[in-house]
Each structure stands twice: as C-alpha cells, then as structure tokens.
C-alpha positions, -999 to 999 in steps of 0.1 A, spaced: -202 -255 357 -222 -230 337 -191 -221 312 -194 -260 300 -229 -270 306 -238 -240 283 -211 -237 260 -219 -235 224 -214 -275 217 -232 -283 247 -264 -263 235 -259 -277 201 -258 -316 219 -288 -309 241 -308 -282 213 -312 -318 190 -329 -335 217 -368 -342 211 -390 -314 232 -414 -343 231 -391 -366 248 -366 -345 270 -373 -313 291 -334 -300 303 -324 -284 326 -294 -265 331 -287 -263 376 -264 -232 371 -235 -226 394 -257 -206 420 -282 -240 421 -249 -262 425 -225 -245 450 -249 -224 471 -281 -244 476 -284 -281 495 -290 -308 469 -321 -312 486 -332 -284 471 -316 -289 432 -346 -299 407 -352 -338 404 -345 -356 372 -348 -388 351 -314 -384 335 -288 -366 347 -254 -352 332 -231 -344 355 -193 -339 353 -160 -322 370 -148 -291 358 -127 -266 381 -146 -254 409 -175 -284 404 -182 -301 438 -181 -335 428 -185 -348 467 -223 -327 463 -228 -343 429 -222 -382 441 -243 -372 470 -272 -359 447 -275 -390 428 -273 -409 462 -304 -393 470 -325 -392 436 -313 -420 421 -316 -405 384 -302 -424 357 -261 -406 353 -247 -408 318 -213 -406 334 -207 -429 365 -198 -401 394 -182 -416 416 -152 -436 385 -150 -395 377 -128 -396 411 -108 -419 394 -97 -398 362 -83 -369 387 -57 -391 397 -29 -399 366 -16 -432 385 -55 -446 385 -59 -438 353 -31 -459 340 -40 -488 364 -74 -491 352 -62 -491 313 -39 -519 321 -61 -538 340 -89 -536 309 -60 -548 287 -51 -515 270 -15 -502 261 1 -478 278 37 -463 281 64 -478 301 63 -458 327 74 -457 366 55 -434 394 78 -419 418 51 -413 446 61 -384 473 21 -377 489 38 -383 523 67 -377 538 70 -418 545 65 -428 505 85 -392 497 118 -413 518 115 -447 497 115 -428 463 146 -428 442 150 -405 407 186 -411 393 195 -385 366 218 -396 336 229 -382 303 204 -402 282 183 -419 306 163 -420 343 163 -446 366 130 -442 385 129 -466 414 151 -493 397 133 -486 367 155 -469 337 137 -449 314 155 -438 278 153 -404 274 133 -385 255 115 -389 288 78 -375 298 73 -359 335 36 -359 342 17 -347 376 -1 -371 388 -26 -349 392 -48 -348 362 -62 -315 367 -23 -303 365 -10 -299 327 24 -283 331 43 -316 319 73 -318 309 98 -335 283 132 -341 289 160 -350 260 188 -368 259 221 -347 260 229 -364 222 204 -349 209 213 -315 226 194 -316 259 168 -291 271 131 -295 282 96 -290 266 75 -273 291 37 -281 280 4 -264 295 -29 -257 282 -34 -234 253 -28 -199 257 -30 -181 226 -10 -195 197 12 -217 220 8 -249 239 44 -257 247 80 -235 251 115 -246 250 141 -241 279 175 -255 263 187 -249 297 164 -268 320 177 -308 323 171 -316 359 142 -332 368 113 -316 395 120 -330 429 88 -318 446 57 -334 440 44 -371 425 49 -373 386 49 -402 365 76 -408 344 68 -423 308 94 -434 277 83 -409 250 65 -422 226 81 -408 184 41 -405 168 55 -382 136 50 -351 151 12 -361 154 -12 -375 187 -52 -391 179 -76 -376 201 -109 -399 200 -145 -382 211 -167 -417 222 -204 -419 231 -212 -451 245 -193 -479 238 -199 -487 201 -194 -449 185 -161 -434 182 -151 -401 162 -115 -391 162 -95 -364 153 -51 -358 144 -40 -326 151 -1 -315 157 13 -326 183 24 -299 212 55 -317 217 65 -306 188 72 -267 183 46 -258 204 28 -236 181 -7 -240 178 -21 -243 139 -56 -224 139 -77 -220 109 -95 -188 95 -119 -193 127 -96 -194 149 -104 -230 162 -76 -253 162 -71 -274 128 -79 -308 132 -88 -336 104 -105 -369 109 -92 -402 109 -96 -437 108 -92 -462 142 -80 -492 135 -98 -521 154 -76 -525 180 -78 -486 185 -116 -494 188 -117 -518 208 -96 -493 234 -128 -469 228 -150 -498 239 -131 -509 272 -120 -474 281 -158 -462 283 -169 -496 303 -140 -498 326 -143 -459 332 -183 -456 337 -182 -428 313 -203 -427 285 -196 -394 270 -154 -390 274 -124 -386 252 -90 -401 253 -53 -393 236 -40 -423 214 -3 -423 205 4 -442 172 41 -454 167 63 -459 136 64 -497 146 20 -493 137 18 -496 177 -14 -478 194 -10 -462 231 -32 -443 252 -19 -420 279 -46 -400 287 -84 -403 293 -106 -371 302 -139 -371 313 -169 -356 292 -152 -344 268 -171 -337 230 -159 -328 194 -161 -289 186 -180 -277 152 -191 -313 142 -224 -311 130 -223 -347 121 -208 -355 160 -236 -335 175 -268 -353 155 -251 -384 169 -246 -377 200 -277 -364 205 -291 -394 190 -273 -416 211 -279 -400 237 -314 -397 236 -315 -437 230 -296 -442 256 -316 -421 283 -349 -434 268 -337 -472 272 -332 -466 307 -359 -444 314 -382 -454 288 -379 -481 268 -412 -481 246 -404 -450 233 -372 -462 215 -389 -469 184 -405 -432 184 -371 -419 172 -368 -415 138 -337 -401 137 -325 -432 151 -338 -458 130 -313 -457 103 -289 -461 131 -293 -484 159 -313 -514 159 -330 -536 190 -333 -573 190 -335 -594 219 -303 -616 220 -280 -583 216 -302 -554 233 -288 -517 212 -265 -526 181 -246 -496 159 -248 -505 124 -213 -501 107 -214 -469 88 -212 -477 51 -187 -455 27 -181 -452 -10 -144 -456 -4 -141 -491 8 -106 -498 13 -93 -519 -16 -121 -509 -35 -122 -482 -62 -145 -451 -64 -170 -454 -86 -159 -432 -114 -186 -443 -143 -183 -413 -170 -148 -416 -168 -131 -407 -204 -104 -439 -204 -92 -473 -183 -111 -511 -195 -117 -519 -160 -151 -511 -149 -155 -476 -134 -124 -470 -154 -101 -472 -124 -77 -504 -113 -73 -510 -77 -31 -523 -79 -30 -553 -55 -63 -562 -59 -82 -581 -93 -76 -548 -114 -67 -549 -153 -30 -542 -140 -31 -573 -119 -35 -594 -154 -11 -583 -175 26 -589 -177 47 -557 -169 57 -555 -208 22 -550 -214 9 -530 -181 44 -504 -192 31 -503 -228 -4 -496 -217 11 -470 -195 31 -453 -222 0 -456 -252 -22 -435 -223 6 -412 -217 6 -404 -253 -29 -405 -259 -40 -385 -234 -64 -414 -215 -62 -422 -181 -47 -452 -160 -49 -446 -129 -24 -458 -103 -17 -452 -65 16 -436 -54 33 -461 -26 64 -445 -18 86 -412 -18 122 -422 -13 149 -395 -9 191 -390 2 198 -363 21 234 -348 28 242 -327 60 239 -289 52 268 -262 55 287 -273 88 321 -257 105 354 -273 102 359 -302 125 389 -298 144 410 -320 168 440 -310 192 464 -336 204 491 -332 236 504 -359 260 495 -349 294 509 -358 330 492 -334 352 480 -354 383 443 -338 379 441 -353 345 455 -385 359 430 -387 390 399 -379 366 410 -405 341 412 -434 373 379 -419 385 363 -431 354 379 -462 345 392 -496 364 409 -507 337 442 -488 335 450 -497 298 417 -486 284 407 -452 274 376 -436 276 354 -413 261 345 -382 279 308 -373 258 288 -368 289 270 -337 305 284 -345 333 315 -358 327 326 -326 301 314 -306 329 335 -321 354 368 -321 329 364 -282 325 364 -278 361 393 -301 358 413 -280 333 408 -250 350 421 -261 381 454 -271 363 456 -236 346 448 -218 378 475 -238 393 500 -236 364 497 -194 363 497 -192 404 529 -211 406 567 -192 398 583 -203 367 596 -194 333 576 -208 303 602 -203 281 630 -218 294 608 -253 317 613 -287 296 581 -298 277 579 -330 302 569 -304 328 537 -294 309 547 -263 315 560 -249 281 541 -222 262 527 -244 237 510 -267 266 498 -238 282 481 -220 248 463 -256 246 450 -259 281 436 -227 274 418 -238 240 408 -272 257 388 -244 282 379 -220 259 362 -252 234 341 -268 266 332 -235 277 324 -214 249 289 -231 246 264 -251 272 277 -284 277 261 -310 249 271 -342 240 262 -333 205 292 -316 193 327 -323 219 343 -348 228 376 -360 246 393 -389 247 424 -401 273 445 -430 259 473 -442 285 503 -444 271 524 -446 300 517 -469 336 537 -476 366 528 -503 394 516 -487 426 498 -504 457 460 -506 458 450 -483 493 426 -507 506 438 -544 494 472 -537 492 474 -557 464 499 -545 428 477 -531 404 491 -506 376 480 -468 372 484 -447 341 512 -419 344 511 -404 311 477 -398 287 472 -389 249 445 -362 255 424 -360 220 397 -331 221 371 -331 188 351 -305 182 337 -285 152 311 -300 124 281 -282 140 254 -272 118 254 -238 113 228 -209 109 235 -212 72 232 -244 74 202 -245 93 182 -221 68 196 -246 37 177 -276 53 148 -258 60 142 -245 22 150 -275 8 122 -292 36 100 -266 17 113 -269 -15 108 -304 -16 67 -302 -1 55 -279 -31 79 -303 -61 70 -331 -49 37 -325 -32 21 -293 -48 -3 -276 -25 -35 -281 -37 -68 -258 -9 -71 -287 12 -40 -285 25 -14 -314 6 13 -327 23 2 -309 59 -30 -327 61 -17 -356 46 6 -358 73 -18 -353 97 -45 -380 87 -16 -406 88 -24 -418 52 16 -402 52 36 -427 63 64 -405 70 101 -417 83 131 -399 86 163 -417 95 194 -400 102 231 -416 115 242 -405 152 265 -375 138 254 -343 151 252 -320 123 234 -349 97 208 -351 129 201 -317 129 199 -313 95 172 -341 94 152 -321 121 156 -289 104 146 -303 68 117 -322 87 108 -281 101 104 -269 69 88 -297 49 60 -292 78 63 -259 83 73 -264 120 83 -238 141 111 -232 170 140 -254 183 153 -282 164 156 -307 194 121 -312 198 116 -317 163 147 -341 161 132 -361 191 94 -364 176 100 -367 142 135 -383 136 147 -419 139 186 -422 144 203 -451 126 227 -471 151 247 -485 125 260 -460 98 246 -474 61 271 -450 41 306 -457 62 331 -475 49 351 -475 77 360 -506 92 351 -522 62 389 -539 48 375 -547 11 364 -510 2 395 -497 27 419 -516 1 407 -503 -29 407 -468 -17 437 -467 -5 453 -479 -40 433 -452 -53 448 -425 -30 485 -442 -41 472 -437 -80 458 -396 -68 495 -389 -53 517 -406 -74 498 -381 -103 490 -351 -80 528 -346 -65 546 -342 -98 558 -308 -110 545 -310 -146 521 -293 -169 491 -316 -174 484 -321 -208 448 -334 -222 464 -368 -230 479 -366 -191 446 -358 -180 428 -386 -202 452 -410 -184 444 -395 -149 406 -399 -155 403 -432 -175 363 -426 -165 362 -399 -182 346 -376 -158 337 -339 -169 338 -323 -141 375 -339 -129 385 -332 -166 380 -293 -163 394 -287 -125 427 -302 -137 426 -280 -169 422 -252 -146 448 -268 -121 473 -268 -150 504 -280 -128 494 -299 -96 529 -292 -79 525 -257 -83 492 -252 -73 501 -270 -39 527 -248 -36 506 -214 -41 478 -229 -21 506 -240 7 516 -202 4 486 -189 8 477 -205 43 506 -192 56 496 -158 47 463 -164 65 484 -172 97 504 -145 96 476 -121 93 459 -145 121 491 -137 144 488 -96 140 453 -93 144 454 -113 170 476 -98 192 458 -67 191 427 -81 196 429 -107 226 412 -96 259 381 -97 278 366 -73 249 374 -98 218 352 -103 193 333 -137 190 335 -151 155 310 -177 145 299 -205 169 317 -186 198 347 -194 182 377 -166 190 404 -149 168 432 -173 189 413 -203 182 404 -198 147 446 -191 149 445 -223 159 429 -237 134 449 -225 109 479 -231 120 470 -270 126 464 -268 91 492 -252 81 511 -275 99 500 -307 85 491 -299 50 529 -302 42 555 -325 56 592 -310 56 611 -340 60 597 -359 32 588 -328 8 556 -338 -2 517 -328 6 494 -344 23 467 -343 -1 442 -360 27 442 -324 38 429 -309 6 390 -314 19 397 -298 46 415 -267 37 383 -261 13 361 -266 42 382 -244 67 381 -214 40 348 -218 25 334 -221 63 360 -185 70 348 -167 41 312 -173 44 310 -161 83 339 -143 93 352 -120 70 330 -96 83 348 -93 115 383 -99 102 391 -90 68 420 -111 56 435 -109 18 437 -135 -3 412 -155 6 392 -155 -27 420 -167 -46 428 -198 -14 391 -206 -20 392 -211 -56 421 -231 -54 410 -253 -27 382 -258 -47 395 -270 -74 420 -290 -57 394 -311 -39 376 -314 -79 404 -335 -87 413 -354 -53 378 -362 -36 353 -377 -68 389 -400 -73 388 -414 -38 359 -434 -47 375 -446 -79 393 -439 -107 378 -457 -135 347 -469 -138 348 -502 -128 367 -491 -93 337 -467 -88 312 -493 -91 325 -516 -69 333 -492 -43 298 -473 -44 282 -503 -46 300 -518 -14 296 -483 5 260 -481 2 254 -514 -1 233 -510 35 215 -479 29 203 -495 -8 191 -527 10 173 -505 36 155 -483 8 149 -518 -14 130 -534 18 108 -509 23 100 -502 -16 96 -540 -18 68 -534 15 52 -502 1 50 -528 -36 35 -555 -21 13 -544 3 -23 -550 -8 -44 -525 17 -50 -504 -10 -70 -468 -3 -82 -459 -40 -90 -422 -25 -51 -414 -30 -50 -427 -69 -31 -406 -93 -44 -405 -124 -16 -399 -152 -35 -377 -175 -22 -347 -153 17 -356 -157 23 -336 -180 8 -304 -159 28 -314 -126 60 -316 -149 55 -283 -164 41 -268 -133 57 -288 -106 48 -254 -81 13 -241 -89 10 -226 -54 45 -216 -40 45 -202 -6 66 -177 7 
C-alpha cells in the first residue's frame, strides 16, 4: 500500500537503483484496489507485499498473468499470516523454536477437542504443560495483542503487548491471570533473553543486518533517541543465528524479510517470529546494500549480462560458474582475538602496543610474578598495559522488608478439617497451602467458620478453648482473614500450613474399608518480609549507583548499550524468598533504568536459585557450632553485671570493634533486657488504647494494609515470647526481631500512630542485636572462619566457576580493552557523569 511502498526507507532503497538499469514504478492504492489487474502496468521485477488493506488474492493473480520476476514469493506470503505455519515451516527447515502447544478453536468441532488447564505456575495445553512465565499469541499474525502470563511466585499478573503507540509497547494488569478462552492462540514457554530480543533485517540469503533493542516484555516503555526513532544498536549473529537467516529466507520465498531471534542465558538462539518485507530504518549502509543486492538480484534474473555493469557491486559479490552469486565476508579491523592496531601508542612491548590475554600476547609469556610487576612498574610510570575486563562479580542483600510474622492455634472446626482431606490422601501429612487457588479457597473457608461462629448463641467468655470458641480463637480467625484478604492473593508473600496432630479411624464412604482422618490441626499462617516502598527505592539507587561506579557513562551510552549489544553478559540470580527476588528485580530496574512493575522485570531479567547458596539450615556441622555459640552469647548476655573492658575482651576474643563498643554502650546486659522488655510492653499498652478507639469500618490502614489490631498483634506476639516467666530468662533469639519490628514501626507508622518511647526501644534493640547477631556466626576468629566458610561455601563455588569461565575463555574482543593509564582518573572520579 502507498504508506509502505513510499515511505521514506522505501524511496531511499528504490532512489539507489541505477536509472540506467531500473525504471520503478509505484501502482498506488487507486491502481491496486479499484482497477482489474489487467489493467496495472506490466513489469520485469515486481515487489509486492501484504500490508493492511493489500489484496493479496489480486496480487498472486497478477503475477499469474505477467509472470514478472517477484522478489517475495506471493503466494508463501499466505503463509506468514498464519502464526501456527509459521512455526511449522521453521521446524521443518531445522530452526529453533519455543516449546510451544496450539490450542486450535477455528471451528466449533476442533473448538470441542481443545483443553487449557490453568495452574498456579504452569498450563497444561492439550496434555502439554507449559511453565509459566507463559506467552499467549493469536494465531493470527496480523493480531499483536499478546499476552504474558506469570507465575503466582513471582506475584502473578499479565503483560498485555501491542504495537507501538507513543512511548509504550506493553502495560501491566497485576489483576489479569486467566487465560483468553475465545479464539486460537499459541501457547509458548517464555524465553529469559536479559531484558533484550535480536531483530535481523535479511536480503537474500547470504546478507543479514541485525539490530538489539529493549525488549517490550519488559517495562513496556519504549527508549527513543533525540529523533524520536526507537534506539537500536547493531550486533553480531553468531553462525548458527545465520544460518537461521539463510533457511528462513529459502524456506519462506522471501527475499527481503525480517525475523525476531531470542538469545538465552544458556547461549541458546530461538526465533518466534518472521514478518514479511520488512527493512532497517535510517541505515545508510543497509540501504546501499540492499539496493545493491537487489539490483543484482533483479538483473540476474532479468538480465544477466549486465551484472558486471554494476560497479557498486563489484567490491561485493562475485560470479563464478561452480557457485553462481557469492557475498564476500566483510572484513573488519577488530577481528575477534585480534588487537586494534594501535601503532603510535606511548607504552606496551608487544607490537601495536596492545596484548590480546588468551591469545600469543606479551602477558601470555611471562610468569604472573612478572606480568603483576610489569603491571605495577606501568601503574607507576604512567605507561600503558592494556588488559580486558572479564567479569563484574557482586553480593547483594534484600532491601528494607516488614517483620515476618507467624500465628499458631490448634483448630477442630469441621471446615478446616474437610479442606485439609480435600487436599491430601495421606492423613498424617501436612500440606502447604501457597497457591492462588488454594489461599483463595481457605479465606472463603475462614469466613464461613466466622460467619458461623458470630450467627450461633453463645458466651465467648465463659465456652472451653476445645470449642474454638473462646475470644482468643475468635480474634485469630479474624487476623487469619484480615492477612489473606488485606491484599490480592500471591503466593509471594502467605502462607499456611495444617499439621495433624490428632486422627481417629472412620469408614471410607465408597470401599468401606478403615482408613484414619485427622480430627485436630496445627494451623501455622506466615506472612510479613515483603519488600517495601522503602525498600523498593533502596534497590533501585543502589541499581544506579552501582551503573555510574562501576560503569561511568561515557556519550555512547555505557552500561545501557553495553547491555544491549550483548557484549554484557549480564546474570542475576536470586534465592526463591520473596522480598530477595524483588529486590533483585528492582536493583536490575535501576541499574537499567527500567521502568514500571517489578514482576516483569523479575521474570525477564532474573534467574531464581532452587537451592539456597547462603543457608545453613539443614546443614548439622555449621548447626553445631552455632548453637555452642548461642550457649557461649546467653551464658554472657543473661547475667546482671556491669561489663568491664576485661569482660568485654573475654566476650569478643576476635576482637571485633564494632561488638566492643555496643557492649560499652550496653553497659549491663541484664538490665538493658529488662528496660527493652519494659519498653514493649509500653508499646502494647498504647497499642490496646488506640486501638479501641480506632477499630471499625473507618480504621486507618497502616503500611502494607496492615491494621492498628494487627500490628497489636504483632506486638504482643513479641511481647509474649521475648521473655519466658517460668524460667526467668530472655530469649535472646528474639533480639533481631524486636529491632526489625521497631525499626520497620518507626520508619512507616508513626505518622498515623504516634507512640512514646519508641526512639529510646530502637536504640536499644539496636545495640542489643550489635552484640548478639555478628556472635552467631562466631565468636573468635577461628569459629568465624569455619562457619563462614561452610555457609557460603556454595555461593563461593558458584562465583569461582564462573570467574574460572570468564579467565579462561579465549574469544577475546580487544574493542572492550581497558587500558590502565586511566586508573587513577576512574578512582578519583569514579562518577564523571551522574544522572539524576
């Protein structure tokens, strides 16, 4: 249609042809929709392809009749508008593609045999189960409103994609989970490509040119430069990734067409999607080629003997008689494993004054004494040895969380009982309600037992505990509500568990056969240690604080188009908790200057670690030695005495400065449990006025959703546990967690309810967990060692591997050398171009 055919990189393609050669000729939408084909003009060499509103059916029909020679094969163009073709053809020419499954409903008959299972974290298409994140396309290839749908343990939701408009290619509706039930999609595994998808541009079979550009799955904002085109940076293909350009445009028919490549952490290529004439925008380079190419192209067909009359071609493509048209390999300067030349150079003994490190470079033949010295005397003396940076390793804690909170009760309510049988066969094994579905279904649960409870005549006060019908079980069937309910239900941050405790032997309904059933449950509800707001900004400036130390912007672009051309290996690995994933996602946001939701991000960009590489737990060696140390921490901490510097010395045989001064400040452990004991109680008590004056349908929502009786709650637990009555003495396991519970309080909610005393609680919780926590992990230094060393002995394997990979691997690109000379100016200006 006349919007493509005379766009401005069509004129620029067809402007380069030789007037000698080629007379064009644009139809025009009038020629091609209202007149008989009879009657459009006749022609050698025809370019013809589908657009909206182009009447492909007339087209195929046109070349019936004139026979002219099509750059495009018409009638494959059929092809393309079907998704389903598309990805039959690719695997039949050997190319990878997604696993994917096709629920077909194009008539009512194939709409009956199809079969779309929804689940938490995965689909079952047909028989075929597919992990979410999961990709929903139309078959229809002329449809882009595709869709992304995410696991619930990585917070759930759905990235709604469509072409361009404005700024944005993609929004995201945390709400949306069920899958569209009308129409035929395909249903692909999504593929985690760092944030980043390969669009190649080919022209025959032997030239490819191929762009990065950011991904929309990501946060759907589209990155434009001063132009307003979107920014886009060339890359490399790999040979494989070229080879797919060859077979794709000789399986296809079409010449002139572009195709999406998806490259994997594993170094895995895919291609999901192939368009028909598609061309690169504002490529000078791409048009002299194509018009080149196409013009040798046309002419071989046409008219062979005037090939040789091109001399724009000669450099380019050569004729012989065994091989017919032949590309020559373009030649670069920056051979990989091969240095720049760099003659002129002020410093280096290897030729060019550069060493390429894997390769036969001055390096390579010296011993590391020597190649250290040589590094130091150039330091010194201001010369330069030039080296490539491999690898970027950093740890990452989880930013500012809440409290994470448990509730306990035994529970015989028949609802409870029936759910727990519902889920489970075996009566002596609990289970772990984590599910969409599942926490859905216990809310409804628990509200039925509540409704129940308040419908039916009784007195609370006075009805045994066995009845469940006490206060205290009532106040926590309410919390159990008010925790599931207060937000959309995510795996991410709840969880319940039901151990049976209690079973009795009851008749099975249909056999008849003894089996046992489960008449009393621990019920065990977790919650809390979400990231918060706070929390969410901290990763995010320390995503950008780390880009401009570690990779200052230089004007084209650092880090962001590093990223992009995929000469940034990036991986970010993250354990399955909640609040360290999103932190990962959110650090990954600002390092890239990503915008929006963090579940996309989480899902493109971060890989979650099955096995935890800093958890002790489970582990009986490290569990051992900690525990002796937590004997050693409350045999010291418990005792009503003033510390003295040569108690202290004796408490902290390591040494360690920072212990040192938090028990000078502690001055008498006993005491200081004692005031900080006090002081939680006041909290309550404050809790217990405030909230009875402010419970109702009008209560304020503290942070996270969290209300004044819950955050009651909370502190009472705490209250509760921090000190045992019967033995006397303080749990000092607790001492993290009062620090957590009112640093988290006096950072976000003493806005809404101003409490006294909490500065002074703060301070000394502080302090208290100085002395307690860094002792945990050992209290001289020989105990530290061994238990660090065993606690992260995975996650220091993991980072040895890969520094041992990024060492030894010898496909060296010189164009990424650092030269030392400039050191000294990154260490004293590690920032030369902050952003805001």
């Amino acid at each position: 249609m006349d919007k493509k055919a005379r766009s401005k990189p069509m004129r620029a393609i067809l402007g380069r042809l030789d007037e000698s050669l080629f007379q064009v000729k644009v139809f025009g939408d009038d020629t091609i929709l209202r007149k008989p084909i009879e009657e459009w003009p006749v022609c050698d060499a025809l370019i013809a392809f589908f657009s909206k509103g182009f009447p492909l059916d007339k087209a195929m029909a046109y070349a019936e009749l004139r026979k002219p020679y099509c750059i495009n094969d018409l009638e494959k163009q059929m092809l393309l508008l079907d998704r389903r073709n598309v990805y039959r053809m690719l695997e039949e020419a050997g190319i990878n593609v997604p696993v994917h499954a096709i629920a077909d409903r194009d008539t009512a008959e194939a709409a009956r045999e199809v079969e779309v299972l929804e689940y938490d974290e995965y689909l079952d298409v047909n028989g075929t189960v597919l992990q979410k994140p999961v990709v929903e396309k139309p078959v229809n290839a002329e449809d882009h409103n595709i869709r992304i749908y995410y696991p619930v343990s990585k917070g759930g939701g759905c990235k709604k994609l469509f072409r361009k408009i404005g700024d944005r290619s993609s929004d995201f509706s945390p709400e949306v989970n069920d899958v569209r039930r009308q129409g035929s999609y395909i249903y692909e595994e999504f593929l985690e490509t760092q944030g980043t998808d390969v669009k190649v541009y080919t022209v025959g079979p032997d030239y490819g040119h191929a762009e990065a550009r950011k991904s929309p799955a990501l946060d759907g904002v589209v990155n434009r430069d001063e132009n307003g085109k979107e920014v886009r940076f060339p890359v490399l293909l790999t040979m494989e990734e070229k080879s797919f350009a060859r077979r794709i445009v000789l399986a296809f028919g079409q010449t002139v067409c572009g195709f999406d490549i998806l490259r994997t952490q594993e170094g895995k290529s895919y291609v999901c999607d192939v368009n028909g004439w598609s061309f690169v925008k504002g490529s000078r380079k791409y048009y002299d080629d194509c018009a080149q190419l196409l013009s040798e192209f046309a002419l071989a067909k046409v008219q062979p003997t005037s090939i040789c009359a091109l001399s724009a071609i000669g450099p380019m493509v050569h004729r012989n008689r065994s091989s017919g048209l032949r590309l020559s390999p373009p030649s670069t300067p920056y051979s990989r494993g091969h240095s720049p030349d760099t003659s002129g150079s002020d410093g280096g003994d290897a030729p060019g004054g550069a060493a390429s490190i894997g390769g036969r470079g001055v390096f390579k033949e010296l011993d590391p004494e020597s190649r250290e010295k040589r590094r130091k005397d150039a330091l010194e003396q201001g010369g330069s040895v030039t080296e490539e940076l491999r690898c970027i390793v950093s740890v990452i804690r989880h930013a500012d969380r809440s409290p994470k909170q448990k509730m306990k009760m035994m529970v015989s309510y028949p609802e409870y009982l029936d759910f727990f049988h519902q889920y489970t066969k075996d009566a002596r094994r609990e289970i772990k309600v984590k599910g969409k579905s599942q926490l859905s279904r216990f809310l409804e649960v628990t509200k039925s037992i509540i409704n129940r409870l308040e419908s039916e005549d009784f007195d609370p006060y006075t009805q045994a505990l066995d009845t469940g019908r006490s206060v205290k079980n009532i106040h926590k069937l309410i919390q159990i509500r008010s925790v599931l309910g207060r937000f959309r239900i995510a795996g991410i941050n709840r969880k319940v568990q039901l151990k049976p405790h209690e079973w009795e032997p009851v008749a099975d309904a249909k056999t008849g056969e003894e089996r046992e059933r489960a008449t009393k449950l621990l019920l065990v509800l977790k919650w809390g240690g979400d990231l918060t707001d706070v929390g969410t900004g901290q990763a995010k400036n320390l995503g950008r604080a780390f880009r401009h130390r570690m990779y200052p912007d230089p004007d084209n672009g650092g880090i962001l188009r590093l990223h992009s051309t995929f000469r940034h290996d990036m991986k970010i690995k993250s354990s399955d908790e909640g609040r360290v994933m999103k932190t990962a996602a959110a650090f990954a946001s600002g390092m890239l200057e990503l915008e929006g939701d963090l579940t996309p991000i989480l899902a493109s960009l971060v890989k979650v670690e099955k096995h935890h590489m800093l958890d002790p737990s489970g582990n009986k060696s490290i569990k051992k030695l900690m525990d002796d140390c937590k004997e050693f921490i409350d045999r010291c901490m418990q005792a009503d005495i003033d510390l003295t510097p040569a108690l202290i010395a004796a408490m902290v045989p390591s040494g360690q400065k920072s212990i040192v001064r938090a028990l000078e400040r502690i001055g008498n452990p006993r005491r200081a449990l004692e005031r900080i004991y006090a002081l939680i109680a006041s909290i309550v008590l404050q809790l217990e006025d405030k909230v009875s004056t402010m419970e109702g349908p009008d209560s304020p929502l503290l942070n996270g959703k969290e209300t004044p009786r819950m955050m009651l709650e909370r502190w009472r637990k705490l209250h509760k546990d921090f000190f045992d009555e019967e033995s006397g003495e303080y749990d000092l396991s607790k001492a993290p967690d009062v620090h957590d519970t009112i640093r988290f309080d006096v950072i976000h909610n003493m806005k809404i309810l101003q409490l006294k005393n909490t500065g002074e609680l703060l301070e000394l919780a502080h302090t208290l967990a100085d002395c307690i926590v860094p002792q945990e992990y050992g209290i001289d230094e020989h105990s530290k060692r061994i238990i660090g060393a065993k606690t992260c002995d995975a996650l220091l394997e993991k980072i040895k591997r890969d520094l041992e990979i990024a060492a030894l691997d010898d496909d060296v690109d010189m164009r990424y050398n650092l030269d030392l000379r400039f050191v000294r100016v990154c260490v004293s200006n590690p920032n030369p171009n902050p952003k805001p």
